[in-house]
N, C-alpha and C positions, 0 to 999 in steps of 0.2 A: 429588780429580781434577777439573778446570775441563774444562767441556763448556757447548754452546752450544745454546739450548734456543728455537724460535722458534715461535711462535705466530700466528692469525690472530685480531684481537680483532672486534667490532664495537664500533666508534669511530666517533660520527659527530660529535665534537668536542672541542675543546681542553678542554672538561671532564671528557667520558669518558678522554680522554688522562691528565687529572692524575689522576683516581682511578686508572688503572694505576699511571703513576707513583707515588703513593702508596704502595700495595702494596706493590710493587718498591722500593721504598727499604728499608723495613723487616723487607723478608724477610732470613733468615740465609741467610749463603753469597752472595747476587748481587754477585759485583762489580762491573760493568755493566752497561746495558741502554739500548737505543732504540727508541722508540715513531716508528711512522712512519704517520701518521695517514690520509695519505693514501692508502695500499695496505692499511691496517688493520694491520700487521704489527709484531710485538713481538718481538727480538729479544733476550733474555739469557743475561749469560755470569757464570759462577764454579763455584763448586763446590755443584751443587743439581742437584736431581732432575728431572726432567719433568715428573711425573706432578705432583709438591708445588708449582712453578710454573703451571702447570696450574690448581690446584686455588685457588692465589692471587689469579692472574688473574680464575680465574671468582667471587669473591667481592666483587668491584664489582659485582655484577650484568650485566657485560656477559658475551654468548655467546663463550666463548672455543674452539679445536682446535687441533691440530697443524697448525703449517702442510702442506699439502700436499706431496710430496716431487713430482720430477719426472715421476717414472712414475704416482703418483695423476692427476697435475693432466694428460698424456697422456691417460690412461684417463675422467676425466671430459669432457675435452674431442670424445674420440672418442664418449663418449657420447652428449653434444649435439649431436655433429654425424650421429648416425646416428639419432637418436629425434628431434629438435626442440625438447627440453625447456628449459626455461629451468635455466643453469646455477646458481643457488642451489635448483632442486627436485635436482642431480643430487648434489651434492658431496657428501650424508653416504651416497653409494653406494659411496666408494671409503676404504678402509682407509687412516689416515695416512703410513702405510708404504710403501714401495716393495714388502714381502714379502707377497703372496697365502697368504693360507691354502685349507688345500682344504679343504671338506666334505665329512665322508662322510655318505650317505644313510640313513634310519634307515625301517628294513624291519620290518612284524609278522611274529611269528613264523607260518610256512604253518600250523600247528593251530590257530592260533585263529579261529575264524569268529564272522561279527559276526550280533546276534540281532536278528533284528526288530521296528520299533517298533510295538507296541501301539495302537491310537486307543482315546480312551476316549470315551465315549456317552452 
């Protein structure tokens, strides 16, 4: 099944480019693929996994993630705009997904009481 797997690399040049490129040639399954150096953006298509793309990318040594979906990249942007923060402290706050997970809260059990610490002398 061909799916189309897109990434954000850090590329700051035609060399970091070609070691992508490299990779990506030789992985099984990619049919194609474009490196867009200038937005960072890695875009490949065949029949491959994400996660295995993913994992090839990041073995140039360059930092590689999911590209941001539209509701991440929303959600980070809201957050820049409402804390100050410079938007590469905020980006690994938003999951690459469009889907939030929820958290459930983890509670001690009410009998257990905490025992006081000791000084020693």
């Amino acid at each position: 099944m061909s799916q189309t797997v897109v990434l954000k690399v850090a590329m700051s040049c035609g060399g970091c480019a070609g070691a992508v490129k490299r990779v990506l040639s030789t992985m099984e399954g990619v049919e194609t693929f474009d490196i867009d150096l200038e937005q960072k953006k890695v875009t490949v298509k065949g029949n491959i996994e994400p996660n295995a793309v993913l994992q090839t990318v990041s073995k140039t040594g360059k930092k590689a993630e999911f590209w941001p979906s539209s509701a991440a990249k929303e959600a980070i942007d809201h957050v820049v705009a409402s804390t100050g923060e410079a938007k590469d402290d905020v980006d690994h706050m938003v999951a690459p997904t469009s889907e939030a997970k929820e958290v459930e809260p983890v509670v001690a059990p009410s009998g257990v009481a905490e025992k006081p610490v000791e000084s020693v002398v």
